[in-house]
VOPA-316494 format. One record per atom (N, C-alpha, C): residue number from 1; residue in one letter; atom name; x, y, z. Coordinates in Angstrom, 3 decimals, always signed. Layout:
FILUM|NUM|A|CA|X|Y|Z
...
***
This chain:
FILUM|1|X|N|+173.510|-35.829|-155.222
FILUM|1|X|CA|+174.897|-35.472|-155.053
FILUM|1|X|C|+175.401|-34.635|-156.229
FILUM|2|X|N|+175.226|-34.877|-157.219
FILUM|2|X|CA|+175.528|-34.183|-158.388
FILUM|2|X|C|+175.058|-32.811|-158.546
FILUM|3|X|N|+173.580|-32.926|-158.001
FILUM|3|X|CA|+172.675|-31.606|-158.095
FILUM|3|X|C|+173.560|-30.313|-157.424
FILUM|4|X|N|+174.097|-31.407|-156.081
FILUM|4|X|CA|+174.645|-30.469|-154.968
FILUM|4|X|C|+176.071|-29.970|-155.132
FILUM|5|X|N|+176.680|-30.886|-156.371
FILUM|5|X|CA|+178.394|-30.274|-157.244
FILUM|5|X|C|+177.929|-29.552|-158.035
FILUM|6|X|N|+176.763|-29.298|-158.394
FILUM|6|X|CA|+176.482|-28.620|-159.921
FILUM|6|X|C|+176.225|-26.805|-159.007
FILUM|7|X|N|+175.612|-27.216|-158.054
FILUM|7|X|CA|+175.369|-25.773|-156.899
FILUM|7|X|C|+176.402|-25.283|-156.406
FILUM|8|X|N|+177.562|-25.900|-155.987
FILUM|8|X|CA|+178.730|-25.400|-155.284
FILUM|8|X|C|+179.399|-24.708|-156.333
FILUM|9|X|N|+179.513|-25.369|-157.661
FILUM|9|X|CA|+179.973|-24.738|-158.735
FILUM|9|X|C|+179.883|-23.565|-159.363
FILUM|10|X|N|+178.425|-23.471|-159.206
FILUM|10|X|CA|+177.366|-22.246|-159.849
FILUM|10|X|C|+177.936|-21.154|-158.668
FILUM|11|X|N|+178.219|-21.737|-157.564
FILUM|11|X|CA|+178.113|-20.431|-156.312
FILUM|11|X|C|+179.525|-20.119|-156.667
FILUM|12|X|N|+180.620|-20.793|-156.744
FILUM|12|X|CA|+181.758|-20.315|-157.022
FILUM|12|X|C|+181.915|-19.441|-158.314
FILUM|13|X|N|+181.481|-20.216|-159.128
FILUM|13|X|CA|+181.704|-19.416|-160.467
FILUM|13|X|C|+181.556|-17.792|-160.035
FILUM|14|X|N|+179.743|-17.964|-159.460
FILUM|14|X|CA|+178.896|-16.460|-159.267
FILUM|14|X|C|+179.932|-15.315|-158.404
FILUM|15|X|N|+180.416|-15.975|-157.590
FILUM|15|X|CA|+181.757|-15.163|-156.349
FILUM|15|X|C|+183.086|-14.723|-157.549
FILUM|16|X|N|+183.289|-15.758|-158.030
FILUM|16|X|CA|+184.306|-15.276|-158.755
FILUM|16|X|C|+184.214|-14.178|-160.321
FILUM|17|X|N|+182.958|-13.934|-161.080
FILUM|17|X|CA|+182.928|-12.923|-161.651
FILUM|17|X|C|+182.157|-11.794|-160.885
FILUM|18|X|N|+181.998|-12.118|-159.216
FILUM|18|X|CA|+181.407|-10.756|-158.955
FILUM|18|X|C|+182.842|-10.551|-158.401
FILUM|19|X|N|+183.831|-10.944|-157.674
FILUM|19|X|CA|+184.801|-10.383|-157.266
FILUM|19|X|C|+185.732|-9.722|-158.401
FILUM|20|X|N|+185.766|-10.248|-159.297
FILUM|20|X|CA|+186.785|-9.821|-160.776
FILUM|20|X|C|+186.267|-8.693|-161.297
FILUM|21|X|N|+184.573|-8.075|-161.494
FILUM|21|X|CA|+184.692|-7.401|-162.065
FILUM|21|X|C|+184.523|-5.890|-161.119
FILUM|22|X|N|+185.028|-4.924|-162.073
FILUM|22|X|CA|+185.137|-3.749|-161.276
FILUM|22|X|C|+184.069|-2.893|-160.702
FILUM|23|X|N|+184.401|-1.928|-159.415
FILUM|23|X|CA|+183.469|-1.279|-158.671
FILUM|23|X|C|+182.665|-0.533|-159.846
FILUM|24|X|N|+181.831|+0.048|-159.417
FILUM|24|X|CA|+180.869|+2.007|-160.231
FILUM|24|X|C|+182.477|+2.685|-159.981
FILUM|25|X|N|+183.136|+2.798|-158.543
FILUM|25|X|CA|+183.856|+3.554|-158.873
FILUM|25|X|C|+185.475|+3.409|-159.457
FILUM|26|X|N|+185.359|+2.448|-159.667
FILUM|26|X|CA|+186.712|+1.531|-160.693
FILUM|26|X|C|+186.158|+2.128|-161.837
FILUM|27|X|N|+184.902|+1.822|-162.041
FILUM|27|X|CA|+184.794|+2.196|-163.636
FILUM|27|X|C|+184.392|+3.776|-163.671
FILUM|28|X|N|+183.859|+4.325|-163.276
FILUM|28|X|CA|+184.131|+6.188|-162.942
FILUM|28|X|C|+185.269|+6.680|-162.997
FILUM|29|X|N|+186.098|+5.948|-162.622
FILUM|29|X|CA|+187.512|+6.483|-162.394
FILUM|29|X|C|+188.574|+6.583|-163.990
FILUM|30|X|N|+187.899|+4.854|-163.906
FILUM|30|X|CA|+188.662|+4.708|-165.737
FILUM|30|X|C|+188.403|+5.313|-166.844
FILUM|31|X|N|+186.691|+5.587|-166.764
FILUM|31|X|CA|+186.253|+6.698|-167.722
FILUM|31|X|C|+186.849|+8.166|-167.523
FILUM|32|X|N|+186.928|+8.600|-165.949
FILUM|32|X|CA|+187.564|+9.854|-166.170
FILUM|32|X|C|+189.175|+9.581|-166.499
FILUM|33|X|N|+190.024|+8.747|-166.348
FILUM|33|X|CA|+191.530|+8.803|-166.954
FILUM|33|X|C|+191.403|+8.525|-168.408
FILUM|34|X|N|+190.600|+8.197|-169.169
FILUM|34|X|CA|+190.212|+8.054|-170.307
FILUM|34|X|C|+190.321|+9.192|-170.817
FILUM|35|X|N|+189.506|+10.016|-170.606
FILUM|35|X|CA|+188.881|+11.211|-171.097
FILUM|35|X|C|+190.391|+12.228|-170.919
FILUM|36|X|N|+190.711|+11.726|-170.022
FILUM|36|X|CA|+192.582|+12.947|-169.604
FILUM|36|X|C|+193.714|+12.036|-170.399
FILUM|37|X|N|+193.673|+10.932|-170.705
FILUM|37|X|CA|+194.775|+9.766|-171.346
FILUM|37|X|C|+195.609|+10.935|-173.031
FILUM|38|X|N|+194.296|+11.585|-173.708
FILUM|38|X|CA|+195.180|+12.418|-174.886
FILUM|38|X|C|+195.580|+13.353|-174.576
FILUM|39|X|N|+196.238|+13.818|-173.425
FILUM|39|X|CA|+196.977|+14.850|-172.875
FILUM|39|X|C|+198.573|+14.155|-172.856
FILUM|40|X|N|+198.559|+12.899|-172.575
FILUM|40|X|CA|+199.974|+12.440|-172.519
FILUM|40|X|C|+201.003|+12.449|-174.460
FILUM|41|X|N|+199.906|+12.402|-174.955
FILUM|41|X|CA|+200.048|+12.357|-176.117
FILUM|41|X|C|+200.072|+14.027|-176.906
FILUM|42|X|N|+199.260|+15.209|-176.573
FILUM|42|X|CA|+199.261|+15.767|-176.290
FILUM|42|X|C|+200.734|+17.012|-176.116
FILUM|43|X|N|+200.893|+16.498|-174.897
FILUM|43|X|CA|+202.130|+16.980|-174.079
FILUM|43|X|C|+203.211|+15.730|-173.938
FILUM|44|X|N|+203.366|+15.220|-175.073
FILUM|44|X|CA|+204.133|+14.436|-175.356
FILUM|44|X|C|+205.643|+14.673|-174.135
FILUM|45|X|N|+206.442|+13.821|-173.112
FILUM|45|X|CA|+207.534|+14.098|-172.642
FILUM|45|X|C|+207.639|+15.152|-171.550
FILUM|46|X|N|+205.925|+15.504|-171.201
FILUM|46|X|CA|+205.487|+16.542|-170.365
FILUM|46|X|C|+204.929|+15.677|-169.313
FILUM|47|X|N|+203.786|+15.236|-169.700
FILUM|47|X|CA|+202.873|+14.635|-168.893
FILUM|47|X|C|+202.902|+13.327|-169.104
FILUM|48|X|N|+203.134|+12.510|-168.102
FILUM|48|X|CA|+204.152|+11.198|-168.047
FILUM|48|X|C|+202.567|+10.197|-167.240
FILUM|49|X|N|+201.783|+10.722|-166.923
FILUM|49|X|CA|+200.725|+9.757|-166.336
FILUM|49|X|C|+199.733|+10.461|-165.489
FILUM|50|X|N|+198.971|+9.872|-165.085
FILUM|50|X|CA|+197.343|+10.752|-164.345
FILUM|50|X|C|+196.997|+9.416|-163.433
FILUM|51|X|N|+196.548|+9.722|-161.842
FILUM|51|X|CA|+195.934|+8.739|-161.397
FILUM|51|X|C|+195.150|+9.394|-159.974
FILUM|52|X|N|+194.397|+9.270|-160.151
FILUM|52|X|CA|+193.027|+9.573|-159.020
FILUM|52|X|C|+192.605|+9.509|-157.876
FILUM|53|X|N|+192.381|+10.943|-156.673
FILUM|53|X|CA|+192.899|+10.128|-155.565
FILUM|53|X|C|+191.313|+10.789|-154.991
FILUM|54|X|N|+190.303|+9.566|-154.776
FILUM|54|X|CA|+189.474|+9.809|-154.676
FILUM|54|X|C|+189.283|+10.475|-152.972
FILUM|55|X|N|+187.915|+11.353|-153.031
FILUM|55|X|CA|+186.861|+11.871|-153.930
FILUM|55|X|C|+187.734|+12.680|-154.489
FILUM|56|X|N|+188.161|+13.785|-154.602
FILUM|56|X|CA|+187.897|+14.608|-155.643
FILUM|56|X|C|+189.279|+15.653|-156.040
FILUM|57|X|N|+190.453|+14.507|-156.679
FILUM|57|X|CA|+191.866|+14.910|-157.021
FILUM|57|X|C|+192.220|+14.219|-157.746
FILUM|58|X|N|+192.500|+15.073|-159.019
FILUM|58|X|CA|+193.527|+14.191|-160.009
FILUM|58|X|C|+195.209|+14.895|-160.115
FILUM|59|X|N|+195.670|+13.286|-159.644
FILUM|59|X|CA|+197.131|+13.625|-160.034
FILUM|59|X|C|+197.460|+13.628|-161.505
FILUM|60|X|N|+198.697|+14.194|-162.105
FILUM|60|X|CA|+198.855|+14.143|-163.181
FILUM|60|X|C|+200.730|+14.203|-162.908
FILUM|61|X|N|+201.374|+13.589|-163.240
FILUM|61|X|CA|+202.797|+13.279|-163.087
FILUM|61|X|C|+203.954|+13.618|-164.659
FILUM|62|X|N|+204.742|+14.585|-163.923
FILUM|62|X|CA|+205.013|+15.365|-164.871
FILUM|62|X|C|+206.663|+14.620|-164.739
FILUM|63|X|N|+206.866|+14.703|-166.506
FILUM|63|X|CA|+208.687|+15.266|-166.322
FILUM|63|X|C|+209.149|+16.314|-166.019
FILUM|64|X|N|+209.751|+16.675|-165.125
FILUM|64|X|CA|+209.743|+18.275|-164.466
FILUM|64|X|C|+211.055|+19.213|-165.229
FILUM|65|X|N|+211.746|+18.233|-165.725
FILUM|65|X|CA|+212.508|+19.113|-166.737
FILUM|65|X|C|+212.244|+19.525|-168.123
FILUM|66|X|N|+211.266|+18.931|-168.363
FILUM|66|X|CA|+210.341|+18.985|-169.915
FILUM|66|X|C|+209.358|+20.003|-169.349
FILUM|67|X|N|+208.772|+19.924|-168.364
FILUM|67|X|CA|+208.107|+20.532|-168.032
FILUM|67|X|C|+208.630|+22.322|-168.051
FILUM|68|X|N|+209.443|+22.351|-167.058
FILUM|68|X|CA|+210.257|+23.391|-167.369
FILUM|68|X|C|+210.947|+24.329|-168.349
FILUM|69|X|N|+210.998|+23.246|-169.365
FILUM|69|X|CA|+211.472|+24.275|-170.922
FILUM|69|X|C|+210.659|+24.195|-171.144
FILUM|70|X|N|+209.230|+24.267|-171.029
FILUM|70|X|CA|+208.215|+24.945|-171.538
FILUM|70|X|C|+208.149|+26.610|-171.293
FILUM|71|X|N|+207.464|+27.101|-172.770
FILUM|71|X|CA|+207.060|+28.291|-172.001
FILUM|71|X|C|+205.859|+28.670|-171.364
FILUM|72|X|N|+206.033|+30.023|-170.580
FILUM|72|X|CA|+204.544|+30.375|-169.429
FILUM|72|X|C|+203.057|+29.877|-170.170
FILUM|73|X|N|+202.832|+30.274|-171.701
FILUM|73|X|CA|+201.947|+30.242|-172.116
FILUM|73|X|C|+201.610|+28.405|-172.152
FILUM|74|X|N|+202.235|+27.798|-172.530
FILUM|74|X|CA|+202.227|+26.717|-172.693
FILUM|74|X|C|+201.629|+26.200|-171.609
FILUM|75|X|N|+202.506|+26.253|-170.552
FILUM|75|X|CA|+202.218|+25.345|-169.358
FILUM|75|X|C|+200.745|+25.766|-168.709
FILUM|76|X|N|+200.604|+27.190|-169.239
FILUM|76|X|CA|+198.959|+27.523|-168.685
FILUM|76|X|C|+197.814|+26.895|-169.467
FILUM|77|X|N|+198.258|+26.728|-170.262
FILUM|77|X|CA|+197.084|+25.764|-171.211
FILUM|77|X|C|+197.096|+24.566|-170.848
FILUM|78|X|N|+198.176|+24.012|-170.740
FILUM|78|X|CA|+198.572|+22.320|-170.576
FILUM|78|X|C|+197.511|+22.274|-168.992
FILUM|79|X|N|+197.720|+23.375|-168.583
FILUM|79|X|CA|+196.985|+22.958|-167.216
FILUM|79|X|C|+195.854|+23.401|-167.051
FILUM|80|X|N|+194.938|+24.177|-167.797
FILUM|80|X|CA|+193.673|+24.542|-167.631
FILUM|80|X|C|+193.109|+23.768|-168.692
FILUM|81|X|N|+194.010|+22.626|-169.937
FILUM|81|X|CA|+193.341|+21.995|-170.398
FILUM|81|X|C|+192.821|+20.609|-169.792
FILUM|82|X|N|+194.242|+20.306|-169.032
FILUM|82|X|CA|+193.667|+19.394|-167.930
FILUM|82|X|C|+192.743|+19.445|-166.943
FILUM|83|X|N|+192.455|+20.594|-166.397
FILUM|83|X|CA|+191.239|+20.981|-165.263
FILUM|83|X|C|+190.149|+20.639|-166.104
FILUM|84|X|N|+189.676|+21.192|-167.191
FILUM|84|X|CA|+188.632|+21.234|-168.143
FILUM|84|X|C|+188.212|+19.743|-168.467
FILUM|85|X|N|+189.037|+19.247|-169.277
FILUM|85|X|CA|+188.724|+17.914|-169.806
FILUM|85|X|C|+188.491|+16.863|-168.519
FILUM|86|X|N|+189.248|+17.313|-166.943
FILUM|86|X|CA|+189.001|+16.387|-165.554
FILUM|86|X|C|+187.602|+16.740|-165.323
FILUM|87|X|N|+187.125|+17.752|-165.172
FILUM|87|X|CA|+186.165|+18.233|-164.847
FILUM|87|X|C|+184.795|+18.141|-165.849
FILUM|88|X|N|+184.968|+17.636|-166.878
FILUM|88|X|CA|+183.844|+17.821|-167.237
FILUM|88|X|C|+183.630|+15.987|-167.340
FILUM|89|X|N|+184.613|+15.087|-167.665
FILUM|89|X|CA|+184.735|+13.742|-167.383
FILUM|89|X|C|+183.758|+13.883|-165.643
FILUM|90|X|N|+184.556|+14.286|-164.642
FILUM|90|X|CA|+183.956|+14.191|-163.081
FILUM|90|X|C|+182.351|+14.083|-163.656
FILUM|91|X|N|+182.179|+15.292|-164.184
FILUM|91|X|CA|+180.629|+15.397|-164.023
FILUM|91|X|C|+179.721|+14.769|-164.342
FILUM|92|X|N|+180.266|+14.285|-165.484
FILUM|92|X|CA|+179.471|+13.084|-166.313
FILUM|92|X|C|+179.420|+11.827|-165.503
FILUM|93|X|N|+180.491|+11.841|-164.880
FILUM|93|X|CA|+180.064|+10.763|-164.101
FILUM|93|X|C|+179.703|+10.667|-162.619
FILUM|94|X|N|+179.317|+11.758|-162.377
FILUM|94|X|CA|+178.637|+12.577|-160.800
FILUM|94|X|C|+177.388|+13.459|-161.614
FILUM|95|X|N|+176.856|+12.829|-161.503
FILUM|95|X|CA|+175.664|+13.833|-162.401
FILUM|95|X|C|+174.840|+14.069|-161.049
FILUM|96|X|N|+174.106|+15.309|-161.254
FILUM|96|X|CA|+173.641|+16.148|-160.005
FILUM|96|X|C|+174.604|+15.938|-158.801
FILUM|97|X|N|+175.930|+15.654|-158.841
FILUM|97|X|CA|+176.748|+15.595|-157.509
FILUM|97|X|C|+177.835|+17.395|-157.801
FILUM|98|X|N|+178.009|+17.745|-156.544
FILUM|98|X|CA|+179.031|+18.713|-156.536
FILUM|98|X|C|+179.981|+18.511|-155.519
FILUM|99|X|N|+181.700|+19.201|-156.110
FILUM|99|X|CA|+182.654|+18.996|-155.570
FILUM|99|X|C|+183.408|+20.080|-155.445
FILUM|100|X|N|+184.489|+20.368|-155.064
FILUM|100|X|CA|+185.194|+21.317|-155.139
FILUM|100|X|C|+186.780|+20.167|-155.649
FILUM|101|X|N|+186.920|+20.253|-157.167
FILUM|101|X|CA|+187.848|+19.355|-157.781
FILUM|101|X|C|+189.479|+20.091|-157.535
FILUM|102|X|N|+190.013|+19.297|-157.642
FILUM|102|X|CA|+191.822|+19.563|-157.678
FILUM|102|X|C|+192.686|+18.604|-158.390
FILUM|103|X|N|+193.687|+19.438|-159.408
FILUM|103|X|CA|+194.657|+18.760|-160.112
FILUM|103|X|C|+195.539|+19.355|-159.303
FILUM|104|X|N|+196.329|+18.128|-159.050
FILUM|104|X|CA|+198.139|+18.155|-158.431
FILUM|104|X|C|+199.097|+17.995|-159.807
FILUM|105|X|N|+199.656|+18.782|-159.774
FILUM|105|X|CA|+200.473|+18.466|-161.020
FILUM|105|X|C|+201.672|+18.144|-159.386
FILUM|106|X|N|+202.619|+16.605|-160.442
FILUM|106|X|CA|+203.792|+16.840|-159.561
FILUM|106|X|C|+205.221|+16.053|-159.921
FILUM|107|X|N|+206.040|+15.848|-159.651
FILUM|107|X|CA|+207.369|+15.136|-160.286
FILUM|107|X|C|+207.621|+13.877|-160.215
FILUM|108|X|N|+208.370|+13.713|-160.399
FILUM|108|X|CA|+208.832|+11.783|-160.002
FILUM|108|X|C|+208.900|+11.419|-158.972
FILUM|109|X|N|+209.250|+12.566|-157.988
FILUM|109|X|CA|+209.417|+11.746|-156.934
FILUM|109|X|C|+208.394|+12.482|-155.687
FILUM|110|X|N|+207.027|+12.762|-156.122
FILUM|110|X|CA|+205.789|+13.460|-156.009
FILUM|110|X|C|+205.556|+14.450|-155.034
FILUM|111|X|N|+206.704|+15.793|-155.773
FILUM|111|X|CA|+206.830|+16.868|-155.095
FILUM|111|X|C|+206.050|+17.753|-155.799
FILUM|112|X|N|+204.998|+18.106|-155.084
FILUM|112|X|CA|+203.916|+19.220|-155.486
FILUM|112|X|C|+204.967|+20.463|-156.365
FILUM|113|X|N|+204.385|+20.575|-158.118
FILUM|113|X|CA|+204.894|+21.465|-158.801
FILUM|113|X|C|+203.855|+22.786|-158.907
FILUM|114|X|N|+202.771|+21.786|-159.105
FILUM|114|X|CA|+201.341|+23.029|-158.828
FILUM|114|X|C|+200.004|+22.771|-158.810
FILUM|115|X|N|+199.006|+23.153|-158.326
FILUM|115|X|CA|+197.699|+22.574|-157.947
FILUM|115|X|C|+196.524|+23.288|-158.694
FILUM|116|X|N|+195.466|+23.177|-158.972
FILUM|116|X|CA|+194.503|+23.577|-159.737
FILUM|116|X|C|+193.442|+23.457|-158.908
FILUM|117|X|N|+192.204|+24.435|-158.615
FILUM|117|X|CA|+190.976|+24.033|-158.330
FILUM|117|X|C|+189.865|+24.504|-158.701
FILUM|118|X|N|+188.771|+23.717|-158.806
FILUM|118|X|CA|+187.714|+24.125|-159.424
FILUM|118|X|C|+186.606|+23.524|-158.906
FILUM|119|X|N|+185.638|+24.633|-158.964
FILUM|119|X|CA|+184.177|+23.719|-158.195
FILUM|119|X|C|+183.216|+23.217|-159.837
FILUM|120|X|N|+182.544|+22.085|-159.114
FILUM|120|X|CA|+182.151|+21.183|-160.202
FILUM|120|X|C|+180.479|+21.090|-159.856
***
């Protein structure tokens, strides 16, 4: 009887750190918002958050009035630095995989401001 509480236990335990811990692509995902996370810092009051809409789109959520007093030059960097640093995160973690990638840049209340694409 004991043998057979000590088994039910073991099986629960085993269910419960395989359900808790995260997918390949939970953790693919976190490594690539990782790798885009010093852009908020970055573009301090610009770029307000990033989140992933799989396969192959990263949102990036802007203050659209910060955004806006930026100038042209600015905002073209802010956004081909984000394609760059998404894209090379993707790859590393798609190794021999190809995509045709896209950043949505967009507002609070997630009205497409502008889109990016790139094959990977």
């Amino acid at each position: 009887m004991t043998g057979l509480r000590f088994l039910a236990h073991a099986v629960v335990a085993t269910l419960a750190v395989a359900c808790s811990s995260p997918s390949a692509r939970e953790r693919t995902d976190d490594v690539e918002l990782a790798a885009v996370a010093p852009l908020k810092a970055q573009y301090s009051g610009v770029v307000m958050g990033f989140d992933i809409r799989p396969p192959d789109t990263l949102i990036v959520s802007l203050d659209l009035q910060s955004y806006l007093d930026m100038d042209d030059d600015a905002i073209t960097a802010m956004q081909r630095t984000t394609l760059l640093r998404w894209r090379s995160a993707w790859k590393s973690g798609h190794p021999h995989a190809h995509a045709l990638l896209h950043v949505r840049f967009i507002d609070f209340i997630g009205r497409k401001v502008a889109t990016l694409t790139t094959g990977a």
